[in-house]
C-alpha positions as CSV (number, residue, x, y, z in Angstrom):
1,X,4.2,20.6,-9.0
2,X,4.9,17.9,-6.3
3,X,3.4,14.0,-7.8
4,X,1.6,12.3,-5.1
5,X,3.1,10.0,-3.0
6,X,2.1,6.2,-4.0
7,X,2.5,3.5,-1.4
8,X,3.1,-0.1,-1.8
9,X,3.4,-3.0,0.8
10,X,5.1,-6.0,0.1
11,X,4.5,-8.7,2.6
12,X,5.7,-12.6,3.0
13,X,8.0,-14.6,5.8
14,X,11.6,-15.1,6.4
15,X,13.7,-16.3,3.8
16,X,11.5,-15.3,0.2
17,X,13.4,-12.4,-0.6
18,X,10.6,-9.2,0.6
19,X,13.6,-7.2,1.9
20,X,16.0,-7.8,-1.4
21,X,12.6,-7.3,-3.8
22,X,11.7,-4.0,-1.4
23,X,15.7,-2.6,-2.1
24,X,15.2,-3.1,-5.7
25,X,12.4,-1.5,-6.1
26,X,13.3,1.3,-4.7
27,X,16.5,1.2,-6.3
28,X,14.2,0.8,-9.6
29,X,12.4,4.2,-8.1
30,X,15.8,6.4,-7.6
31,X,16.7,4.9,-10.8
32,X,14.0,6.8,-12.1
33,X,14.6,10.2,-10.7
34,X,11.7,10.0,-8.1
35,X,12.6,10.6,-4.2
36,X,11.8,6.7,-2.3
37,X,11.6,6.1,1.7
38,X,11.4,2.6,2.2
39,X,10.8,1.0,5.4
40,X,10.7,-2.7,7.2
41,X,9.8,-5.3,9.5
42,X,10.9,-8.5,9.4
43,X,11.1,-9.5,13.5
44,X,11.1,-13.3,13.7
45,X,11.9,-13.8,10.0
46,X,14.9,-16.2,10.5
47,X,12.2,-18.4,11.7
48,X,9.7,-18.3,9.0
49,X,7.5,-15.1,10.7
50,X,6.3,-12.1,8.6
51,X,8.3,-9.3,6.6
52,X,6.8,-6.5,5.7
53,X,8.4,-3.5,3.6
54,X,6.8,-0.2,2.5
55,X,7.8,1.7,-0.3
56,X,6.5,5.0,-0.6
57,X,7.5,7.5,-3.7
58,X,6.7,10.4,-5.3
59,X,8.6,13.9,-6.2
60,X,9.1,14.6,-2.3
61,X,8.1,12.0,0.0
62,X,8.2,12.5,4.1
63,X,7.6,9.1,5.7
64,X,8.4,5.7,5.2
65,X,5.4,4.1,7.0
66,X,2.0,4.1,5.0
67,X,-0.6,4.2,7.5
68,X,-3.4,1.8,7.9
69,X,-6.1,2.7,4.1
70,X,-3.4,4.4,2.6
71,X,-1.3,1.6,0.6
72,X,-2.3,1.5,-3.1
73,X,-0.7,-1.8,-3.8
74,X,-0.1,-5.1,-1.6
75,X,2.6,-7.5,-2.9
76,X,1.7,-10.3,-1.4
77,X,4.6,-13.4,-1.2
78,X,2.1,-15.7,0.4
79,X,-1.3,-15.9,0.7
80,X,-2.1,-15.6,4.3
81,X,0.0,-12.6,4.3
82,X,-2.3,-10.6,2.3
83,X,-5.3,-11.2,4.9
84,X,-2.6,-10.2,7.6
85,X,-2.1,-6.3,5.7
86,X,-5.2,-6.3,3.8
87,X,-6.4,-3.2,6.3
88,X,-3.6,-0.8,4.9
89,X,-4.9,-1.3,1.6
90,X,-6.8,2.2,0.1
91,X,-9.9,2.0,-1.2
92,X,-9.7,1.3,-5.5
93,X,-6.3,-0.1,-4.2
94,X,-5.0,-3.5,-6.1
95,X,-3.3,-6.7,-4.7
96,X,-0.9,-9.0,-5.8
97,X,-1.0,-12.3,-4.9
98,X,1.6,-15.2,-5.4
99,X,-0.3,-18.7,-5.5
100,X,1.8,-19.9,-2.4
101,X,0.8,-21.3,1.5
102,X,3.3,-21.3,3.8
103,X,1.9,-22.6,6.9
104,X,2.4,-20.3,10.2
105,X,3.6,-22.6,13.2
106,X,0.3,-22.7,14.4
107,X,-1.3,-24.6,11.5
108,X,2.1,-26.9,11.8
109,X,1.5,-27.5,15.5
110,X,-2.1,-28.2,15.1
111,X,-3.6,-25.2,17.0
112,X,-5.1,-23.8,13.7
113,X,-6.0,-24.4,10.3
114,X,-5.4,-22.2,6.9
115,X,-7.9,-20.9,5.3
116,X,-8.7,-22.9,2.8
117,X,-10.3,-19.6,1.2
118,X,-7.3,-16.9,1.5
119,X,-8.2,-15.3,-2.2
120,X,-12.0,-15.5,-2.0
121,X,-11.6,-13.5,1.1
122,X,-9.6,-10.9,-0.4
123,X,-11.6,-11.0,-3.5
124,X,-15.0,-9.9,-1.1
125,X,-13.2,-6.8,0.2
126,X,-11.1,-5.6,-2.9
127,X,-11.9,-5.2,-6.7
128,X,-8.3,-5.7,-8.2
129,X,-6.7,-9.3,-7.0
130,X,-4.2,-10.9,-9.7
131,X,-3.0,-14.2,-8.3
132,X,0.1,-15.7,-9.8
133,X,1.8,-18.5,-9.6
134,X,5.2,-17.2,-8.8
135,X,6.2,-21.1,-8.0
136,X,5.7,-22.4,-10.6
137,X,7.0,-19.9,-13.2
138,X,10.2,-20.0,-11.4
139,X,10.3,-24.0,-11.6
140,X,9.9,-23.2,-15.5
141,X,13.2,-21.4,-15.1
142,X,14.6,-24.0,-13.2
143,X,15.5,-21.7,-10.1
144,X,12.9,-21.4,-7.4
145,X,14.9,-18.8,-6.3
146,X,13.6,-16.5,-9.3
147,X,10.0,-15.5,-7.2
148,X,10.6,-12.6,-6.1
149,X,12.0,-11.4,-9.7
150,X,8.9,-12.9,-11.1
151,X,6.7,-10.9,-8.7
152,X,8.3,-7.6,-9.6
153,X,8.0,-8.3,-13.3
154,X,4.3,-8.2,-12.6
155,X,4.6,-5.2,-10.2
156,X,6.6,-3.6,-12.9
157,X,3.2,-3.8,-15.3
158,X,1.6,-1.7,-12.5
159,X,3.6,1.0,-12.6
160,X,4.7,3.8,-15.0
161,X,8.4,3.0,-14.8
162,X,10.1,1.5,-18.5
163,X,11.2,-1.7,-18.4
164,X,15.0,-0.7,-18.9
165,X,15.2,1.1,-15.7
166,X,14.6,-2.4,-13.8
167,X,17.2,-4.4,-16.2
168,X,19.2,-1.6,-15.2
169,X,19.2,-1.6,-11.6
170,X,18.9,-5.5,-12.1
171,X,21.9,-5.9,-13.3
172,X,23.7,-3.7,-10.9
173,X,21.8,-6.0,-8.3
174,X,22.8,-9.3,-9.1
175,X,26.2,-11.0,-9.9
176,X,26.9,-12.0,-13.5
177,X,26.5,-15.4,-13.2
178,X,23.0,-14.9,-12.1
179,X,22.0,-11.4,-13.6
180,X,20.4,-13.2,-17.2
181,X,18.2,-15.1,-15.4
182,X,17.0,-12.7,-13.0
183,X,16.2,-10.5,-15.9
184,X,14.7,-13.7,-17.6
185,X,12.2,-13.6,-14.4
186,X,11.5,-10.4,-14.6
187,X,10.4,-10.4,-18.0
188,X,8.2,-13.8,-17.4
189,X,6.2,-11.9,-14.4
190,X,5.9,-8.4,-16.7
191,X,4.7,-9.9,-20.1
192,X,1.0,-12.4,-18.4
């Protein structure tokens, strides 16, 4: 009997890590004997612009792309990048939000203003929001670097995957002189 396909989209701007969190989860996924297509977008991302990645998986999955109400769980980097995706999101789906505005070049140039609002708006339209502060657990560490670990720590709670397949693939990921802490990370963002 073939599991249904579950879809998440993970979504922030150049240079916070989406694409290397998005490989490791699906490394985390083949890791744990279930077929993964992963796809992603990251056009203007050298200059700060979005990245998106699906990850779809199951026991046979056929396309990389989720469409538009079919994602079950948004990873969100940065705020306003959860309002960008939020249509992909199924209904009963659940969000993830790290605590953190990066401000488009519009809002820099004085052409537009962030939403001052970002989580109450995605709180009106879906019933599961967890907001972390992904920022300022890393700082704890002493390694701002350590976000995107943190955020799949608490991806990790969401999903029926043990906790030694990620240290696993984590420290196949990560050089030695890094791997401890990134497993550190990961276990700060799986045990709120």
């Amino acid at each position: 009997m073939e599991s249904k396909v579950r879809s998440i989209l993970i979504a922030g701007v150049g240079g916070q890590g989406v694409l290397k969190a998005s490989d490791i989860l699906s490394a985390v996924i083949i890791e744990a004997g279930m077929d993964v297509k992963k796809s992603e977008v990251h056009g203007m991302a050298q200059r700060g612009g979005c990245v998106t990645s699906h990850v779809r998986y199951g026991s046979r999955v056929y396309s990389p792309l989720a469409r538009k109400g079919d994602v079950d769980l948004i990873l969100s980097f940065e705020k306003l990048e959860t309002l960008r995706y939020l249509d992909y999101l199924k209904e009963g789906g659940r969000v993830i939000i790290n605590d953190l505005e990066v401000y488009p070049p519009s809002v820099n140039m004085g052409e537009a203003e962030y939403p001052p609002d970002v989580i109450d708006l995605v709180a009106d339209h879906v019933d599961t929001v967890e907001v972390v502060d992904a920022s300022e657990k890393a700082a704890r560490l002493g390694d701002p670097r350590m976000v995107n670990t943190i955020l799949l720590g608490v991806l990790s709670r969401h999903m029926d995957i043990d906790s030694a397949v990620w240290e696993k693939v984590l420290r196949k990921t990560f050089p030695p002189k890094v791997v401890e802490k990134n497993i550190e990370a990961f276990h700060l963002g799986r045990k709120d």
